[in-house]
C-alpha positions, 0 to 999 in steps of 0.5 A: 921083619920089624916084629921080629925085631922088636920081639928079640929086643923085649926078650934081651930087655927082659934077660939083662932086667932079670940078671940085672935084680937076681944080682941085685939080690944075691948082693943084698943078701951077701952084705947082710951077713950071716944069720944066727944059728941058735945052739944049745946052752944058756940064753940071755935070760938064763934059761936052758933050751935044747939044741935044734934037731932037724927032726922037730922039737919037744918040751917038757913040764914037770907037774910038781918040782918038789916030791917025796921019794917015791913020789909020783910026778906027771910030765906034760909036754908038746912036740912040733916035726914029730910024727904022732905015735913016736916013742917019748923016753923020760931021762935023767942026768946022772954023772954026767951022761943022760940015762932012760928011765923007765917011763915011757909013752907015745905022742898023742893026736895034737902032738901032745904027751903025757907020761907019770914017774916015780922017782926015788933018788933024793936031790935035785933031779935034772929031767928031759924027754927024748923021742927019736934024736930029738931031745927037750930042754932039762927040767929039775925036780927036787926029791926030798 
């Protein structure tokens, strides 16, 4: 009966301990406050960046930022969450709204990109690529 005693008490000494630091916890974390949510926009430095997806995400770098119109210009860029064989959309800012290009390609094993543009408007040229929902930060290339 003794054992059987002791045994209860070790179990109801464990419960309280247990209730006792996952209250402790919850507290603590409470009183932390909230944590900080990125968005998209300007950060600090000036720079733009995307808004997160629950996809993934995805960058792009333009191989040269000033062409002649005409003018053929590589992108490279890599991608993290997205599956290999998703389709990668080149896009330019054109009043206002984001528009497909006619460039196109597939992510590659390393979740690599690569894909060759003409661009034929003269000025600056706002850039980005967008696979499924997901969608880079901008670039800009001049066309002269």
């Amino acid at each position: 009966m003794s054992t059987l005693r002791s045994r209860t008490a070790r179990a109801l000494a464990a419960g309280a301990l247990s209730a006792a630091l996952l209250s402790a916890g919850t507290t603590g974390a409470l009183a932390a406050g909230p944590t900080a949510v990125p968005h998209a926009g300007l950060t600090a430095s000036g720079v733009t960046r995307a808004a997160p997806s629950d996809k993934g995400s995805i960058t792009i770098k333009a191989g040269k930022t000033e062409v002649k119109a005409g003018e053929s210009v590589t992108f490279t860029g890599r991608s993290k969450g997205l599956k290999i064989n998703t389709k990668v959309t080149l896009q330019h800012k054109k009043d206002g709204k984001w528009n497909a290009l006619k460039a196109s390609t597939t992510i590659k094993n390393g979740s690599a990109y690569t894909l060759d543009a003409k661009l034929h408007t003269k000025g600056k040229e706002q850039l980005r690529v967008k696979a499924d929902k997901t969608v880079s930060p901008a670039v800009t290339v001049t066309v002269k």
